[in-house]
C-alpha positions in Angstrom: -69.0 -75.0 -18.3 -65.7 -75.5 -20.7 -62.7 -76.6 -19.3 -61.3 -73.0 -19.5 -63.6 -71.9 -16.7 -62.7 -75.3 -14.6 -60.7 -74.4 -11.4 -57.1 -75.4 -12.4 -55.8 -78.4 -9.6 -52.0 -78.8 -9.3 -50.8 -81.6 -7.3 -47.1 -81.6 -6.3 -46.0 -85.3 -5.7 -43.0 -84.7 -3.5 -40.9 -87.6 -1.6 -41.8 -87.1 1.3 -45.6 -85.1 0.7 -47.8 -84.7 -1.8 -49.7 -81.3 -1.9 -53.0 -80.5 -3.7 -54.2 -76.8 -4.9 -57.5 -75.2 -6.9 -56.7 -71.8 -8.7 -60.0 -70.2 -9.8 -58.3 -67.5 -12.2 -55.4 -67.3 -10.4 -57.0 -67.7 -6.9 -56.1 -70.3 -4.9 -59.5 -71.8 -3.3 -58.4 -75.3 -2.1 -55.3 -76.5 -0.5 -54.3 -79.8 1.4 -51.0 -82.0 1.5 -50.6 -85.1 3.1 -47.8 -87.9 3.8 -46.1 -89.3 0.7 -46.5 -93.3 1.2 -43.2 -93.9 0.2 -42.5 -97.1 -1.9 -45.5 -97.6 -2.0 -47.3 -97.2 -6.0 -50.7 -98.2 -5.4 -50.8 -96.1 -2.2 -49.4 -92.8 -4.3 -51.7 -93.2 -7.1 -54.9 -93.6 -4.3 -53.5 -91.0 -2.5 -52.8 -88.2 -5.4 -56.1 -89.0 -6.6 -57.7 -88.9 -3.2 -56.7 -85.2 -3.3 -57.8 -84.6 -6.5 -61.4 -85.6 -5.9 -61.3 -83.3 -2.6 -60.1 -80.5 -5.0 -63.5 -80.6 -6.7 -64.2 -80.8 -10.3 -61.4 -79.0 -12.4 -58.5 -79.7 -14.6 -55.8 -81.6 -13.1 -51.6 -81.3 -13.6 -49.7 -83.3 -11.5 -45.6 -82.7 -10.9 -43.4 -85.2 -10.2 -39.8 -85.7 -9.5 -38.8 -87.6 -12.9 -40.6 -87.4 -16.4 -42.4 -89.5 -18.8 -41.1 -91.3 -21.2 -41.9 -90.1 -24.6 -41.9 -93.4 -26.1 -43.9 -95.8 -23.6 -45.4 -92.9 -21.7 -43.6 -94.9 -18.2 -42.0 -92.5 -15.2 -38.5 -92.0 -15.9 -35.2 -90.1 -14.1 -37.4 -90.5 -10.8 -36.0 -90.1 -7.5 -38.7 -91.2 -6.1 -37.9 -94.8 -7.5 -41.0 -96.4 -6.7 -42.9 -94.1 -9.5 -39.7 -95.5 -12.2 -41.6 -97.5 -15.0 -45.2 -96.8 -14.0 -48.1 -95.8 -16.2 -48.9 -92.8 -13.7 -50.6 -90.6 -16.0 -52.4 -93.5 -17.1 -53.1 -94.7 -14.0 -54.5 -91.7 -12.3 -56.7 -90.8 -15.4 -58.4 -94.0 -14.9 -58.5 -93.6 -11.5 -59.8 -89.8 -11.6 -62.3 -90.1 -15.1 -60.6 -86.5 -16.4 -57.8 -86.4 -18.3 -54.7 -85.6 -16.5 -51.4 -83.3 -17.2 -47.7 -85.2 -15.7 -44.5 -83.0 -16.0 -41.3 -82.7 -14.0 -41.3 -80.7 -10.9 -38.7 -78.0 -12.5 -41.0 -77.6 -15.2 -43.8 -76.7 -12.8 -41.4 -74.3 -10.8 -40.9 -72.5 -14.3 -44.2 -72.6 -15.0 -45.4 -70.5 -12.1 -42.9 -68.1 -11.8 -43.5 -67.6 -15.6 -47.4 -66.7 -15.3 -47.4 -65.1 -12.2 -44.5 -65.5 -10.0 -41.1 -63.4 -10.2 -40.9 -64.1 -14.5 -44.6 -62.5 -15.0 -44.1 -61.0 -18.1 -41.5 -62.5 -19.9 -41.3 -64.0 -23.0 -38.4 -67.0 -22.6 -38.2 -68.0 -18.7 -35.6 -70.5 -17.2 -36.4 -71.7 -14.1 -33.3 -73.4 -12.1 -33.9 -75.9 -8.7 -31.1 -75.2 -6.7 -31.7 -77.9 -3.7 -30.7 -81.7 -2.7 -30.4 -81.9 -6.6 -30.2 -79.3 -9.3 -32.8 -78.8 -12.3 -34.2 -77.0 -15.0 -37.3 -75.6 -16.9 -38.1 -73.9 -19.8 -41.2 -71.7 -20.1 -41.9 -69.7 -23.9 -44.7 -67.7 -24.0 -46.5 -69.5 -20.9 -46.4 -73.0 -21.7 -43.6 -75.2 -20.9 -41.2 -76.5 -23.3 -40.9 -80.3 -22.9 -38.7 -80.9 -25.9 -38.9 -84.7 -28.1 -36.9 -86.4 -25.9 -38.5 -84.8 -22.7 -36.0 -83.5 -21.3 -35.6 -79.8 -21.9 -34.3 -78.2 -19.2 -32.1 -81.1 -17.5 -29.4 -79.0 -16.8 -28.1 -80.4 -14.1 -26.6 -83.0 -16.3 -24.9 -81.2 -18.5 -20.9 -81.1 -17.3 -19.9 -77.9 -15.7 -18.2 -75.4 -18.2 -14.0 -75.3 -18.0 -13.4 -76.8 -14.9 -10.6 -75.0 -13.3 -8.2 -76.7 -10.8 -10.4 -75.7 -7.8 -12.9 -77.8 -9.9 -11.1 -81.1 -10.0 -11.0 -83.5 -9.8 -14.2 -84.2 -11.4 -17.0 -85.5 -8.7 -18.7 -88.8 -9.6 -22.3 -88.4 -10.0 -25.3 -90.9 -9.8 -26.1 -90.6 -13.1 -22.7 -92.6 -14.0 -21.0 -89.7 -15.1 -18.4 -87.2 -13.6 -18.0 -83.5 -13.5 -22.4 -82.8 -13.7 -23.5 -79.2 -12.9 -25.0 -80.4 -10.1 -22.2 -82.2 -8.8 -21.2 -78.6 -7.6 -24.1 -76.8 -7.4 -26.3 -79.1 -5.2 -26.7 -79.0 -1.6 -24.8 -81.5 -0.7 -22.0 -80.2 -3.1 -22.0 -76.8 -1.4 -22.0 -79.2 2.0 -19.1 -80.9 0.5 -16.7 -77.8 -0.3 -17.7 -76.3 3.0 -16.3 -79.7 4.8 -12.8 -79.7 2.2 -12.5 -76.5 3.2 -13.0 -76.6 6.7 -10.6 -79.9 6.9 -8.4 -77.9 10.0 -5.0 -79.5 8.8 -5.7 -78.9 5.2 -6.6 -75.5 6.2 -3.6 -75.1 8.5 -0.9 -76.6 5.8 -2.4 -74.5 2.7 -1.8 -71.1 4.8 1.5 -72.0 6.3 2.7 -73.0 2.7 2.0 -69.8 0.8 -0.9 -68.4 2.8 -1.5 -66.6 5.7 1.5 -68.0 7.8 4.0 -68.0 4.7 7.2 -67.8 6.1 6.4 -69.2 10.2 7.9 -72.0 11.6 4.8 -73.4 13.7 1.4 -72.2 12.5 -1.8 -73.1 14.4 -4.6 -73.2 12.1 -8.6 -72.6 13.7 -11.7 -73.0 12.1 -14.4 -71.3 13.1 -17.9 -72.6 11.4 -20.8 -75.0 12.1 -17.5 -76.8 14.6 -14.3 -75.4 16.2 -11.7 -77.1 14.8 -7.8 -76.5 14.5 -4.4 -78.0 12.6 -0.5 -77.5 13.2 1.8 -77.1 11.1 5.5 -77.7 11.8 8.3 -76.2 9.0 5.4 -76.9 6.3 5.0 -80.5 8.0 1.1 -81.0 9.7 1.4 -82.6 12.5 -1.7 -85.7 13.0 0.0 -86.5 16.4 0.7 -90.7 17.7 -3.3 -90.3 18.6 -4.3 -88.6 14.9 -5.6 -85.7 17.7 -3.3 -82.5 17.1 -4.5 -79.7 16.8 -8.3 -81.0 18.1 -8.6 -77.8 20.0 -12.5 -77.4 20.1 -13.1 -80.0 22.4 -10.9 -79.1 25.4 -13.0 -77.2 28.2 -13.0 -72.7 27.2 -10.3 -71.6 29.8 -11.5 -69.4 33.1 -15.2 -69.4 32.6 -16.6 -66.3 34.0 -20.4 -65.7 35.2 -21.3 -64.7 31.6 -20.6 -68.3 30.5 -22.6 -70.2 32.8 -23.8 -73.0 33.1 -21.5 -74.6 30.7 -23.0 -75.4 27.7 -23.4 -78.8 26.8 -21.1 -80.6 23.9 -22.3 -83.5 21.7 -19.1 -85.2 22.8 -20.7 -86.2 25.9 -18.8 -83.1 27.9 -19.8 -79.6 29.0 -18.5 -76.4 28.5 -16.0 -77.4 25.3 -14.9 -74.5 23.5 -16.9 -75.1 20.4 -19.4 -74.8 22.5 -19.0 -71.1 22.6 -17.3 -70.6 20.0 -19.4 -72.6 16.7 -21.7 -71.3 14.6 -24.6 -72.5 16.4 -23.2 -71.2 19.5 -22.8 -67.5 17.7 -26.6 -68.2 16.8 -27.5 -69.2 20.2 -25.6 -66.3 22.1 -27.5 -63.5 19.3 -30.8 -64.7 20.3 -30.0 -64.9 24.3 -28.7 -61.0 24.0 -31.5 -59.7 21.2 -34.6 -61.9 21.2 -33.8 -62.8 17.3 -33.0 -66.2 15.6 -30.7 -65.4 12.7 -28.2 -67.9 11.4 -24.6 -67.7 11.8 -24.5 -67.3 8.1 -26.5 -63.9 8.6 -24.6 -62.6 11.8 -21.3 -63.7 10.0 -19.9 -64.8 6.9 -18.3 -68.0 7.6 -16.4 -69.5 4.6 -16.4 -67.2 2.0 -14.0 -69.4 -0.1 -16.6 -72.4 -0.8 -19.4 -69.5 -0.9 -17.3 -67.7 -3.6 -16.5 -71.0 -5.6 -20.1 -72.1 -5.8 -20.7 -68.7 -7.0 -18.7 -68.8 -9.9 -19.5 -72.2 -10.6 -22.8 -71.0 -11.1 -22.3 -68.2 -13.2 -20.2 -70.7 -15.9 -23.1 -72.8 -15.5 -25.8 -70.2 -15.9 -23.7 -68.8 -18.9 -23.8 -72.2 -20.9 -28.2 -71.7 -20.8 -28.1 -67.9 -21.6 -25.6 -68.7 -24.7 -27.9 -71.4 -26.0 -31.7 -70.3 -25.0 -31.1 -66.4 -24.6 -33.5 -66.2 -21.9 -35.3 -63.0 -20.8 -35.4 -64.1 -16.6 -33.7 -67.1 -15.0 -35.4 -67.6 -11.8 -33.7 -69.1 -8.6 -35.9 -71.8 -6.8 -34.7 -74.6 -3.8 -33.0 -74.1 -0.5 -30.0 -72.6 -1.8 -31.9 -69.5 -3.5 -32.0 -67.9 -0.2 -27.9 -67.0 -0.6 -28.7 -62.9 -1.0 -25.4 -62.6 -2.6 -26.3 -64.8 -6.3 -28.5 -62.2 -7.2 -25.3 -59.5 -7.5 -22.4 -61.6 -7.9 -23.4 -64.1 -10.1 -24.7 -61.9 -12.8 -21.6 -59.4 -13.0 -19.7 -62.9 -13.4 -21.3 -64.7 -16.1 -20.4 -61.7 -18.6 -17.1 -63.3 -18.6 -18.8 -66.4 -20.6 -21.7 -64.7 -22.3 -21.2 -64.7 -25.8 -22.4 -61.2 -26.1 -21.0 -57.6 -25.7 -24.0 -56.9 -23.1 -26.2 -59.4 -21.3 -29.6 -58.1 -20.3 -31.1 -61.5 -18.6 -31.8 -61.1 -15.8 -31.4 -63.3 -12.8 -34.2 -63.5 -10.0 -35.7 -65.1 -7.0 -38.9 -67.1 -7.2 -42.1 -65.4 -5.4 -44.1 -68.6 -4.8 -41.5 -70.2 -2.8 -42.1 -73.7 -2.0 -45.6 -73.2 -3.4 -44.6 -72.7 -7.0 -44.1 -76.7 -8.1 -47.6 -77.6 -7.0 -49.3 -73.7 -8.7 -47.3 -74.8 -11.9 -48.9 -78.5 -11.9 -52.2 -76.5 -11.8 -51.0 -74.2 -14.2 -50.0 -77.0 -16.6 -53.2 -76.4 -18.4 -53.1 -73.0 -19.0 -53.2 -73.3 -23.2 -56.9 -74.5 -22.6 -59.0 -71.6 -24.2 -62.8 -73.7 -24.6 
């Protein structure tokens, strides 16, 4: 039997799992996953091969969360920083007897989406990881582009395009630099606009100034998200309070509870009955499922902060534009936590004609099909080229 008839095992070594696959033509026959043992090198290497073996014989691609280095072949850009300057490849070839395929998780993400996930088809795929960190992978005519300094696709690194004032100042990244992509398009970015955002005083202040309240002498400020909080403002002045407390409205008890809000709901505070208790996000969430049976988030029963939602948007689509104006792809293709956000798929592509350098732009922008299985089906699929 060649290679090209071998079942194709993809192993995606994750942080905090490492999961093994077999594809036999595209079918997948085998799958396990099991603890990552974090910190722990000799332990990863015996447990990625471990899997391997009870894969069966077959080509093997691992993904990891780095790359290699194209001069001394070591893990590099790993945030799993046990794996950083490690023969991996190297290591697991010896340990498996077969040759053995290491690339970067986007790269694998890209890779399955291209060959038979939501990019089927195309010729020039981009796939983008939009999770706890933001990155890249490039997929021509099936096969991943690595590029000679193996690091095609690290767009996450690249600063965003002209940062506005919303964008500044620049965030510090851990790369050493400021102002990275993913700086503002990450997870925790979007986590950190939501909380600037939702600072009650700030809030409070910005609409009495030349907002909402333009004009008022006292303006009360609420917020009504993932907390309840609130800020006064006094003749454009907030007001913190001798205690730093104004304005902390969420946490006194809802007034005249009736039988529909009993028993009072406990409060992480340590009370019961608070009135962001009732009146959160999670308690929107809680109160939908009571009355209909169905667990939605408050994010799907109501929009709550549309202004972050609508900057990290944009952001996106300046972002996006920069890859369409250099590698003109046919399909970018959304991947990590944050792909779920229905709204990308409309709004971000009837923005980023603002930055295209081109009187139409027919990419188009999707979401993956493989979900959280596509890194460890690209791994497997980084041996698609073999034809004997």
């Amino acid at each position: 039997m060649g290679q090209k008839d071998l079942p194709r095992i993809g192993v995606d070594l994750g942080g905090t799992k490492i999961e093994a696959i077999a594809l036999a033509h595209g079918r997948e026959t085998f799958r396990k996953r099991m603890p990552t043992p974090r910190g722990d090198y000799e332990e990863t290497v015996a447990a990625v091969a471990a899997l391997a073996r009870d894969a069966g014989p077959g080509t093997v691609g691992v993904g990891i969360p780095g790359a290699l280095s194209i001069v001394s072949g070591l893990v590099k850009n790993a945030n799993s920083t046990w794996l950083i300057g490690r023969p991996l490849k190297e290591d697991l070839e010896r340990a498996l007897e077969r040759p053995v395929r290491v690339a970067n998780d986007a790269n694998c993400f890209a890779l399955s989406e291209a060959i038979d996930g939501a990019g089927k088809g195309a010729r020039a795929v981009f796939g983008v990881i939009l999770g706890t960190g933001v990155g890249g992978g490039i997929v021509i005519d099936g096969k991943a582009l690595i590029g000679c300094n193996a690091i095609a696709g690290e767009w996450g690194h690249n600063p965003l395009p002209l940062p506005g004032p919303t964008d500044l100042p620049l965030p510090a990244c851990y790369c050493g630099r400021a102002g990275c992509i993913e700086t503002y398009l990450s997870g925790p970015a979007l986590e950190r606009e939501v909380r600037v955002a939702n600072d009650a005083n700030c809030f409070a202040l910005s609409e009495a100034i030349d907002g909402a309240g333009k004009g008022a002498r006292a303006v009360f400020g609420v917020i009504l998200g993932t907390g309840v909080g609130g800020g006064i403002v006094i003749d454009g002045k907030a007001l913190i309070g001798c205690n730093a407390i104004a304005g902390e409205w969420g946490h006194n008890p809802l007034p005249l509870p009736g039988p529909t809000d009993l028993p009072l709901p406990a409060c992480y505070c340590g009370r019961a009955g608070c009135i962001e208790t009732y009146l959160s996000g999670p308690a929107l969430e809680r109160e939908h499922a009571a009355l209909s049976g169905e667990r939605r988030s408050a994010k799907e029963i109501a929009l709550v902060d549309a202004v972050a939602l609508s900057r990290y948007v944009e952001r996106l689509a300046r972002a996006l534009a920069g890859v369409i104006n250099v590698l003109d792809p046919d399909v970018i293709v959304l991947g990590g936590g944050l792909s779920n956000i229905e709204r990308l798929y409309t709004d971000v592509p009837r923005l980023w004609t603002r930055y295209v350098f081109s009187d139409q732009v027919t990419t188009r922008l999707v979401r993956h099909v493989h979900g959280d299985s596509s890194g460890v089906r690209g791994a497997a699929w980084l041996w698609n080229d073999v034809s004997s």
